[in-house]
C-alpha positions in Angstrom: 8.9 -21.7 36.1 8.6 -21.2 32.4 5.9 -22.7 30.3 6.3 -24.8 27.5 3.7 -24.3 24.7 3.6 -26.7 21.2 7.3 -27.4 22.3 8.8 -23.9 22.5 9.7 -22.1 25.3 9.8 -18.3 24.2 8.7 -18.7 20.5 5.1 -18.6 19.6 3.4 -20.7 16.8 3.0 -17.5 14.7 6.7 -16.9 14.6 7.5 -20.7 14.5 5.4 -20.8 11.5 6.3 -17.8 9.4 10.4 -19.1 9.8 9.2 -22.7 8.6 7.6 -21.0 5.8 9.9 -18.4 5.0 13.4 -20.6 5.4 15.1 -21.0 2.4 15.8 -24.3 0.8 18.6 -26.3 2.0 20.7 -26.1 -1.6 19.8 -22.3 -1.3 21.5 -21.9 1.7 24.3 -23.9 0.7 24.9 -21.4 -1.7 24.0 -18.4 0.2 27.3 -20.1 2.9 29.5 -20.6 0.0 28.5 -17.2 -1.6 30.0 -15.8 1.9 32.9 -17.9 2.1 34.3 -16.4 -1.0 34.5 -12.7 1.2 36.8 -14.2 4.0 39.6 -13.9 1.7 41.5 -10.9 2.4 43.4 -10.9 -1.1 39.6 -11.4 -2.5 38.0 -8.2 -0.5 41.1 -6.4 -1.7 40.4 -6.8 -5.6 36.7 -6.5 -4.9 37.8 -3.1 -3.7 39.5 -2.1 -5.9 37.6 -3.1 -8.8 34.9 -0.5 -6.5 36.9 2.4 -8.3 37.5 1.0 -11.8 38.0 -1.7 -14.2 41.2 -2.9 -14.4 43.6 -6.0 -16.1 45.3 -8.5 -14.0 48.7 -6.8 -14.4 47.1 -3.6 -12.8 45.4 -5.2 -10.0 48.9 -6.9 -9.3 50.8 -4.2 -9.2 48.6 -2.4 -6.8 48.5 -5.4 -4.5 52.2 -5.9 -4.8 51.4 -9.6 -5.6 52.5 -11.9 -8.9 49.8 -11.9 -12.1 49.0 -15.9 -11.2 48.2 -15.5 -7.8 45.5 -12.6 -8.7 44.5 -14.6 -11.8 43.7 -17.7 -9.4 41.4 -14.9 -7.0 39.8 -13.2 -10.4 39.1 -16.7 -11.3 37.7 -18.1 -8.1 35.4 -14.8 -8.1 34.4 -14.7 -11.6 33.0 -18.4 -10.6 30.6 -16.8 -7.8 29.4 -14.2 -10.2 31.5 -11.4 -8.3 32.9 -9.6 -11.4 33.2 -10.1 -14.6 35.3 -9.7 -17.5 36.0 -8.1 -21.1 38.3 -8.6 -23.4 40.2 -5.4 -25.4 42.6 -7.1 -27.9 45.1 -9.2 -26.0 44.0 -7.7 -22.6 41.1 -8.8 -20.2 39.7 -6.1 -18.1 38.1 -7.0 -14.9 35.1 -5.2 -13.2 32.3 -5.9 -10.5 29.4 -7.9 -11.7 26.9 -5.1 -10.1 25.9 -2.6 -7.4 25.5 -5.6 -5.0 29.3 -6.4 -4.4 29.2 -2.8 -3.5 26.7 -2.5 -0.7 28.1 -5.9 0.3 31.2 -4.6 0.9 29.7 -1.2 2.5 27.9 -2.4 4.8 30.4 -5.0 6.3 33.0 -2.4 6.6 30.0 0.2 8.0 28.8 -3.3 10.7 33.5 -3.5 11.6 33.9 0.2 12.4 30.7 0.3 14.6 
């Protein structure tokens, strides 16, 4: 029979204690879960890719995802909101890259974690 010590079965204090202390703050994970959210998008991990390679305007990036300017506008949008990429402007046009290297290991290592 297993014993139960200060209410754990398999844990000891130690490791109870250093997850208490090390847990994030609620609103942090919050964050951290909508931060993810934002890469279950296929349409999203697409133009992340792509903007891997290069900067590019919306035009561009729709072409090469055989989709309509609006619908990748809406996507550059909802990514430019989480801090994903970012933008600048060359006259009229608005070129698009990746915020930083993050967004690049991000996307690495999930793809390195599917083809295991």
């Amino acid at each position: 029979m297993e014993q139960i010590q200060n209410g754990f079965m398999h844990v000891s204090e130690a490791v109870h204690r250093e997850i208490d202390e090390t847990m994030p703050p609620e609103e942090e994970m919050q964050d951290l879960a909508e931060f993810f959210k934002v890469f279950g998008d296929p349409t999203r991990l697409k133009i992340l890719y792509i903007l891997k390679y290069s900067e590019m305007c919306v035009l561009d990036i729709a072409k090469m995802l055989s989709m309509t300017q609006s619908a990748i506008s809406h996507q550059l949008r909802v990514l430019k909101q989480m801090d994903l990429v970012k933008n600048r402007r060359e006259g009229k046009t608005i070129f698009y890259s990746l915020a930083d290297s993050h967004i690049v290991t991000i996307l690495s290592q999930g793809l390195d974690h599917i083809e295991e």
